[in-house]
C-alpha positions as CSV (number, residue, x, y, z in Angstrom):
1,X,97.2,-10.3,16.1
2,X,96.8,-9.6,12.5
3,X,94.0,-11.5,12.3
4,X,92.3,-9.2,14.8
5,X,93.4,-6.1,13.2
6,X,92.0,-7.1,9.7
7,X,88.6,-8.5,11.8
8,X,88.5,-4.8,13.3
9,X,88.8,-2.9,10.1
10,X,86.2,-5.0,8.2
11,X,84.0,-3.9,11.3
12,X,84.8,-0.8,10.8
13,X,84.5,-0.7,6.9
14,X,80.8,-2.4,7.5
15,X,79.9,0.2,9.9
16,X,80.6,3.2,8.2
17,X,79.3,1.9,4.7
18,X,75.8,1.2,6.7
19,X,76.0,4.3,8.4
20,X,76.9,6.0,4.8
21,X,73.9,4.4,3.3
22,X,71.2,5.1,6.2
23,X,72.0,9.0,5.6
24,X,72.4,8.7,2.2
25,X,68.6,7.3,2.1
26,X,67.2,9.8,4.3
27,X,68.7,12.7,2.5
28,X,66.7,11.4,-0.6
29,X,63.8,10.2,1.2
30,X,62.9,14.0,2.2
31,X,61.3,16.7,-0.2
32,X,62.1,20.0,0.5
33,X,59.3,22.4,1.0
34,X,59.5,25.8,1.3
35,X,57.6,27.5,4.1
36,X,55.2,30.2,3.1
37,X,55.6,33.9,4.6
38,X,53.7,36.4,4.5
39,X,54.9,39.6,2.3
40,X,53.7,42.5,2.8
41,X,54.0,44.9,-0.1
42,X,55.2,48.8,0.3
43,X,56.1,50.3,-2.9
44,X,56.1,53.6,-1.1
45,X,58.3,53.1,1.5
46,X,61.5,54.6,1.3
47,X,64.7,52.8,2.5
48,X,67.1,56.0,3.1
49,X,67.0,59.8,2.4
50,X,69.5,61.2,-0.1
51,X,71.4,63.8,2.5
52,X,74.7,65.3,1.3
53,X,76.5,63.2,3.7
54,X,75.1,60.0,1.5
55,X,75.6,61.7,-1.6
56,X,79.7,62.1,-0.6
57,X,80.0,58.6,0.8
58,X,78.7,57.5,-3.1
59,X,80.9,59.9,-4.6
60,X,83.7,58.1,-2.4
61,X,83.3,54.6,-4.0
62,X,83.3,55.3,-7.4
């Protein structure tokens, strides 16, 4: 019985080293590239209006 326990975890032990090493491989094996967007430029555009009810929310953090 011992004999198949210790055949069972060397199994084991091969398989997940193997399986360690397949992903470790294709984790190094792949370049990242970044994908390429298009940006679109608006230094004119404004983002919020500065209302009272703005300027005493700011007034409230500080």
């Amino acid at each position: 019985m011992k004999q198949n326990d210790d055949k069972r975890r060397s199994f084991l032990k091969q398989i997940f080293a193997g399986t360690a090493v397949v992903a470790g491989t294709a984790l190094v094996g792949r370049k990242a590239k970044a994908q390429e967007s298009a940006t679109e430029k608006r230094p004119d555009e404004v983002l919020y209006k500065k209302t009272d009810s703005f300027k005493k929310y700011y007034d409230s953090l500080r």
